[in-house]
N, C-alpha and C positions, 0 to 999 in steps of 0.2 A: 463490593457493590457494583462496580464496574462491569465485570465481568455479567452477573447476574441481570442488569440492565440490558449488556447485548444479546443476552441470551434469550430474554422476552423480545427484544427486536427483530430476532429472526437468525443468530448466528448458526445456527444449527442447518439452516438452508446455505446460505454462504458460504460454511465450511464444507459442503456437499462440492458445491461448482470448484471453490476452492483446491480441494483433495482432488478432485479431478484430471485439472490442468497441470496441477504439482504431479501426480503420477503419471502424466505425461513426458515430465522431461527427464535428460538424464541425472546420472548422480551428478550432483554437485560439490564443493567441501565448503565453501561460501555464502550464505545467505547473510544478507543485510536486512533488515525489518526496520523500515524506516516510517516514525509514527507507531513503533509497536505494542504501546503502551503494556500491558500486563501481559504479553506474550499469546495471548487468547489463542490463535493461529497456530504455537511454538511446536506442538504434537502434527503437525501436517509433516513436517520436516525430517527425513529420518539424520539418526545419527549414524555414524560419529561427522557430521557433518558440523562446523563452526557456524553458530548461531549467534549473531550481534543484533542486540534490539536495541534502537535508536529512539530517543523520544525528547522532548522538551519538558516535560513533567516526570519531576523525579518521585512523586509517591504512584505513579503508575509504575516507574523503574524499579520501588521497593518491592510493588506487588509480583513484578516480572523475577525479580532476582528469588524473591523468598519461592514460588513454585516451579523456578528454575536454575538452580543455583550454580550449575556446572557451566552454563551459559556464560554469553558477556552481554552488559547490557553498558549504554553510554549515553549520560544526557548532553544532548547536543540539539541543534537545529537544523532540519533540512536543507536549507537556502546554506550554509556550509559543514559539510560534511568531513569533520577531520581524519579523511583517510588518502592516503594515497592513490593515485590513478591507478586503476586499471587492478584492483585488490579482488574486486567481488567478482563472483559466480551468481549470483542470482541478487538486485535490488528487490522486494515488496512493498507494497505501500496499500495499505486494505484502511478505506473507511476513514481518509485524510483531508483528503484535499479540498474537503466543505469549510476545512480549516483556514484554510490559506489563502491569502490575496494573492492577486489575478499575479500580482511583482514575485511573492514566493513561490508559489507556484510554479513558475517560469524559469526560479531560480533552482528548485528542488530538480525541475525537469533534468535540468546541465548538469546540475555537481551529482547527482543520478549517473548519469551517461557519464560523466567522466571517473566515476568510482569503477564502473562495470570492466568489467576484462571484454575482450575482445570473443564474438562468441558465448557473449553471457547475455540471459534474459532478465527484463526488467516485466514485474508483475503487478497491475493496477487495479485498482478497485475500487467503486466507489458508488455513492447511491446518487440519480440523475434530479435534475430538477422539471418537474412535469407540470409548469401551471395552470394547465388548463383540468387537471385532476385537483377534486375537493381536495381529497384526504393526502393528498401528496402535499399542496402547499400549509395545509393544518400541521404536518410531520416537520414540514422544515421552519413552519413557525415555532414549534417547542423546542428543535433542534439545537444545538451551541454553538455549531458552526455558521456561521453567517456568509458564507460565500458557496451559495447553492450554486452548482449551472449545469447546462444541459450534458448532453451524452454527445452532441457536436462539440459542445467548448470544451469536455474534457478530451475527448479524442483528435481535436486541434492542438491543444495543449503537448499531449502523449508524441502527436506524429510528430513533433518538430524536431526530436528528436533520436526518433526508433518506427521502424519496418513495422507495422503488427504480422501476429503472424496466429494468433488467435484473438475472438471479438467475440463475445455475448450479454445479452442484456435477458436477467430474469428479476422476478418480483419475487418479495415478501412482504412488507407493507409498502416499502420504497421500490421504484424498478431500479435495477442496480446495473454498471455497465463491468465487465470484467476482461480486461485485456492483456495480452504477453505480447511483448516485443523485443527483436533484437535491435542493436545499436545500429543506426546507419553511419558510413564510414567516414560520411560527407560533413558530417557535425563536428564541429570545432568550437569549443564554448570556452 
């Protein structure tokens, strides 16, 4: 059901900008899906590449595991990440952070940046909050996430701890911001 909900949202656009930026980079063996619930994204990624999908909600995890089984999936939460520094090749994070207080948030940011390897991109996504649009603030009234903000507070957020090094903002019914960053060296969390 999950799935099929984002799909009437727009994923299909998403995974366009998405597929994009991911054929932009090099091969990876790491990718971290943080927030990945049912995997929805998991076919962007080629293989034999190690795919861990991270989530807090384990019957998103079961829907992730049953049409991905070869995969890893782990219920955990953002704000701590039980992995080792400096593990991943690539962090994502598509369509979360409406979830999070401004405090996890902040926290996701670091244990982010401190999972990445040196030379690894961290990839964000996320739909912006636009008040002065009807149908934007109508969308984030039905929304479940309660911590709307702009495409300034999320990209405040993002720089505190990473270069961007690609930015775009397109629409489907939300305008959405999508960003890649490398680690800045200067961050210590």
């Amino acid at each position: 059901m999950y799935d099929f909900i984002q799909n009437l949202a727009g994923a299909s656009i998403v995974r366009r900008h998405l597929a994009a930026l991911i054929k932009s980079l090099s091969p990876v063996s790491f990718i971290l899906d943080v927030g990945g619930g049912t995997g929805i994204y998991r076919d962007l990624w080629p293989y034999p590449s190690v795919y861990l999908c991270l989530d807090v909600d384990s019957a998103k995890l079961r829907g992730f595991v049953s049409k991905y089984p070869a995969d890893k999936s782990l219920l955990a939460d953002a704000a701590c990440i039980p992995l080792h520094d400096k593990t991943v090749d690539i962090v994502v994070c598509t369509a979360v952070s409406h979830h999070l207080s401004d405090k996890i948030l902040t926290l996701f940011i670091q244990e982010s940046a401190r999972v990445l390897n040196d030379g690894g991109i961290f990839i964000f996504l996320d739909a912006v909050y636009r008040p002065q649009l009807y149908f934007n603030r109508l969308l984030w009234a039905i929304d479940r996430g309660r911590c709307s903000r702009t495409r300034e507070q999320l990209q405040t957020a993002v720089t505190a701890a990473y270069h961007l090094v690609h930015s775009e903002r397109f629409s489907v019914y939300h305008e959405y911001w999508l960003c890649a960053g490398d680690k800045k060296t200067d961050c210590f969390f």
